[in-house]
C-alpha positions in Angstrom: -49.2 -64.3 58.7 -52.9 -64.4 58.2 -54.4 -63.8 61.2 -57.9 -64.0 59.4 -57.4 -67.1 58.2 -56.1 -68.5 61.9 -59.6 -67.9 63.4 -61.2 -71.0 65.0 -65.2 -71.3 63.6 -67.4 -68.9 65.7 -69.8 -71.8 66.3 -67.6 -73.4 68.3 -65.7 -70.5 70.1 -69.0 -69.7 71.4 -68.9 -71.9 73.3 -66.0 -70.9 75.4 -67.9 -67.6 75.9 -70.6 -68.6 77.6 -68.5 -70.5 80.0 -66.6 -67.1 81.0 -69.6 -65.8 81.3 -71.5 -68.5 83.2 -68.5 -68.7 85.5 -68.4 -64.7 86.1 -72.4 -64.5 86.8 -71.4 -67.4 89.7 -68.4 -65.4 91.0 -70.7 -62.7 90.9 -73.7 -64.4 92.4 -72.3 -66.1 94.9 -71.0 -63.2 96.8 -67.6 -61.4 98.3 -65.0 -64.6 98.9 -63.1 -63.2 102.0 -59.3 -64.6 102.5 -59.4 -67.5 105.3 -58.1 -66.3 108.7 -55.2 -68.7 109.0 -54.2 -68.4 105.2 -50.6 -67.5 106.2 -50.2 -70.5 108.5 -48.2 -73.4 106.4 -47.2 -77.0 107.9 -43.9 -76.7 107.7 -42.2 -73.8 109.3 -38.6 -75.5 109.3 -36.1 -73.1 109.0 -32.7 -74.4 107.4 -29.7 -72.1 108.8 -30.5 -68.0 108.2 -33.6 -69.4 105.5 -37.1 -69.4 107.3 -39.9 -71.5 106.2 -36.9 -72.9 104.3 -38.7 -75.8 102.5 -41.6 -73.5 100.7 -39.0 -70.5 100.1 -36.3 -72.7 98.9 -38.9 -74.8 96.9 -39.3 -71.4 94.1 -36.1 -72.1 92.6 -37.6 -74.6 89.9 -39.9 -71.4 89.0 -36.8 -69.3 88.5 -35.4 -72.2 86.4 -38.0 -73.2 84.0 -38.7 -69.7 83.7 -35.1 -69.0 82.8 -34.5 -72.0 80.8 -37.8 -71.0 78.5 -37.3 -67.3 78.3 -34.1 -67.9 76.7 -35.0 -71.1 74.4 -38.2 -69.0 73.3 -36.1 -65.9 72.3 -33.4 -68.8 70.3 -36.5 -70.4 69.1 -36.3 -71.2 65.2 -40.2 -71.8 64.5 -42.5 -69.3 66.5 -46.1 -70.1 66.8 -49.1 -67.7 66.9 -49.1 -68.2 70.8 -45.5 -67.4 70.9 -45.6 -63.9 72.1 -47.8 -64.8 75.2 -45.6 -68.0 76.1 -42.9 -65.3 76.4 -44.5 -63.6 78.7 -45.9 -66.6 80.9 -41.8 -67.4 81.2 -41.1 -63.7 82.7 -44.5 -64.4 85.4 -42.8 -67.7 86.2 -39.4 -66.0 86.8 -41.4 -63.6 89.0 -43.4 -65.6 90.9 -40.0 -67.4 91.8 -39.3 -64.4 92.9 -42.0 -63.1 94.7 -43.9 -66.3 96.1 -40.0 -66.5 98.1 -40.1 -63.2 99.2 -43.7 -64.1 100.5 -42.7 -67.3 102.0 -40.1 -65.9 103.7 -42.6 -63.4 105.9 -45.7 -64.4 105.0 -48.0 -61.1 105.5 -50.8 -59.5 103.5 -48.7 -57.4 101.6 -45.9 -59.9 101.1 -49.0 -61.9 99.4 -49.9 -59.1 96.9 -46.3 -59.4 95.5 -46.6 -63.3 95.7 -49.9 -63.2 93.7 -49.3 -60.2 91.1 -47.0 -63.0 89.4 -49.6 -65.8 89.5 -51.9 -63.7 87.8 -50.0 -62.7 85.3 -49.0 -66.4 84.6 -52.7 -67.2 84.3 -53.6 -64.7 82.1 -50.6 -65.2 79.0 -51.4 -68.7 79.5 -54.8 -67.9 78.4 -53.8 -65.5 76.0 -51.3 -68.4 74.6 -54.5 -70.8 74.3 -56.4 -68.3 72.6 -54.1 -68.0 70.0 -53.4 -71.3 69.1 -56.8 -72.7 69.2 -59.0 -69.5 68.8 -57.1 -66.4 66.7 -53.8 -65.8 66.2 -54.7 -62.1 67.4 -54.7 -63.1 71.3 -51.1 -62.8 71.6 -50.8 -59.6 69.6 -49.0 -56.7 72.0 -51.9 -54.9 72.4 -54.1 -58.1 73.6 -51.4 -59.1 76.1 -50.9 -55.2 78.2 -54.5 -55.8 78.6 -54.6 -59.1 79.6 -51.6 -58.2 82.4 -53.5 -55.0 83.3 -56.7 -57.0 84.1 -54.7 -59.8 86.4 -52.9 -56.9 87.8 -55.9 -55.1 89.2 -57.6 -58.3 90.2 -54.7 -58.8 93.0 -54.8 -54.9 93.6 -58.2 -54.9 94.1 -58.4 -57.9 96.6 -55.2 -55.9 98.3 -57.0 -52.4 98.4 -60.0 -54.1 99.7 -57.8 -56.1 102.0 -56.4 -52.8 103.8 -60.0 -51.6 104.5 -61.2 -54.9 106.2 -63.3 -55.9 102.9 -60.7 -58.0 100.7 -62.6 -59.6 97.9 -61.1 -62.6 96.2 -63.6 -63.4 93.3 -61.7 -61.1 90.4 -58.4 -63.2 91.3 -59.8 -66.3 91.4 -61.6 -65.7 88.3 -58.2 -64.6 86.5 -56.5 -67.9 88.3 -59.4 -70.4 87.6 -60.7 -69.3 84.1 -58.0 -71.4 82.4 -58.5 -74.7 84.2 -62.1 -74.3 82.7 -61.6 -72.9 79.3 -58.7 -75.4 78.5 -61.0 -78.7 79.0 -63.7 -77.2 77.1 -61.0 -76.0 74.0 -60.0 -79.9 74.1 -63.7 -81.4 74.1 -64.7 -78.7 71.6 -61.8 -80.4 69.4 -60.7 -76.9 68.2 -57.8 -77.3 66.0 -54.5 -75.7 66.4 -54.4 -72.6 64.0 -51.2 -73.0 63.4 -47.5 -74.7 64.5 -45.8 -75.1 67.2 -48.9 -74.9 69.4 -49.4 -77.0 72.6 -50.9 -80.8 71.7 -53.9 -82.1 73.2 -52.0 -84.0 74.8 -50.1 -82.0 77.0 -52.6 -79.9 77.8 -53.9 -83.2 79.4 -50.5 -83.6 81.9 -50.4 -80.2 82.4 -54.0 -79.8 83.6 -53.1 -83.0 85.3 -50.0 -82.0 87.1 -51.5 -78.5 88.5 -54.6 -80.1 89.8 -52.2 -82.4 92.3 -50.3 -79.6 92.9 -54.2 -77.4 94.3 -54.7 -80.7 95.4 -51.9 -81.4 97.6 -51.9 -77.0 98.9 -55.1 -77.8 100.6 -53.3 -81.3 102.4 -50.6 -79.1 103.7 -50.2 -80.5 107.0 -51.6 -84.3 105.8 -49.2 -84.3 103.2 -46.3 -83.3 105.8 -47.4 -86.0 108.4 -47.4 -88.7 105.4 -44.0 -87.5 104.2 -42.3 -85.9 106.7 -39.6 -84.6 104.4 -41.8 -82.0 102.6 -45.1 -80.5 102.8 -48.6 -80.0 100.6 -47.7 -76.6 100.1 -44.0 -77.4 99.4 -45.0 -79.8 96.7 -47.4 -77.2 95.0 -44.6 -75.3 94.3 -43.0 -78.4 92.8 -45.9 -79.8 91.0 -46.6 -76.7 89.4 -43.1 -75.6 88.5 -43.2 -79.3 86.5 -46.7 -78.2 85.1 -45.2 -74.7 83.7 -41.7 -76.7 82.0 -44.0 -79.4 80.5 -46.1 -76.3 78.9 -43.1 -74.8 77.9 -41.3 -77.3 76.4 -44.2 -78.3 74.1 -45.0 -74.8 73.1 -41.7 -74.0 72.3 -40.6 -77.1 71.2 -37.6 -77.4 73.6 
């Protein structure tokens, strides 16, 4: 494959440049972001038999599924795209952060929280990398491209962590790695870039996925409202939901499951 040929025209890739770099010169400008005092606090502390904070442990499993379910399609997968390498590695983050947002969940803590958010970030940046590649240059899902990329969200949660441990956590780098793609994937859409090549994610349902993981921030900040409206589960309980459908939507149309 060409990887030349699959480059998106500068003009326009510009574009999503200066938006990283707008967004980083805020981050920057704006100042430390210190973690929230209460952060581990959820609604719903219901524990179900020997499970604690059963709801929001128990509620990872769709994480471990999807990311099981597209792990193994992806490596079975007849027709690979240029993203397909990164969409690899965004299932093995999802099967993590089943993993570790449980772990978390069960005693939330600061340093349960590192191994909660190590995962995240590495979902965030393949799913990036994955974009690239299909709308940008085949070359953002080479090997090399993606170490980096998981080195970078890596030390953006060991940072804050360090920095957490010495009384001066800093959450900008991590929320930068998190949020980058909620930014940069509206602005590859309205900057019409074409896929370079099949499978790649449609506009589409780029649309539903932004969608469905916007509810899901959405209803994580309406913890408690959410669990006085519906009793049966809680804002931060349906995140986990939400999102897990966000990631299988994502999955199934860049693999074409």
């Amino acid at each position: 494959m060409d990887v030349l040929r699959l480059a998106a025209p500068p003009a326009r890739t510009a574009w999503l440049l200066l938006i990283t770099v707008v967004a980083a010169a805020g981050l920057w400008w704006h100042g430390p972001i210190a973690q929230w005092p209460d952060y581990h606090r959820f609604a719903d502390a219901r524990a179900w038999g020997a499970i604690p904070n059963a709801a929001n442990v128990l509620s990872n499993l769709p994480f471990l599924a999807v990311g099981a379910w597209g792990l193994w399609r992806g490596v079975h997968a007849e027709a690979c795209g240029p993203g397909h390498r990164a969409w690899l590695g965004f299932t093995l983050a999802l099967l993590a952060t089943g993993l570790g947002s449980a772990a978390y969940h069960w005693a939330p803590g600061n340093d349960a929280l590192a191994f909660d958010r190590l995962p995240i970030a590495w979902a965030c940046a393949f799913l990036l990398c994955g974009l690239l590649a299909e709308r940008v240059d085949a070359r953002w899902s080479r090997p090399g491209v993606l170490v980096a990329a998981w080195a970078l969200a890596s030390f953006s949660v060991l940072a804050w962590w360090i920095g957490e441990r010495q009384g001066q956590g800093d959450l900008r780098l991590y929320a930068a790695v998190q949020f980058l793609p909620m930014l940069l994937v509206p602005a590859a859409l309205a900057l019409r870039l074409p896929a370079t090549a099949a499978p790649a994610v449609s506009g589409r349902d780029w649309c539903l996925v932004l969608a469905l993981y916007a509810v899901a921030k959405l209803s994580e900040t309406a913890d408690q409202a959410v669990l006085e409206q519906l009793a049966v589960v809680s804002g931060h309980t349906l995140k986990h939901l939400l999102a897990a459908a966000a990631a299988a939507w994502l999955l199934r149309s860049a693999l074409r499951l």
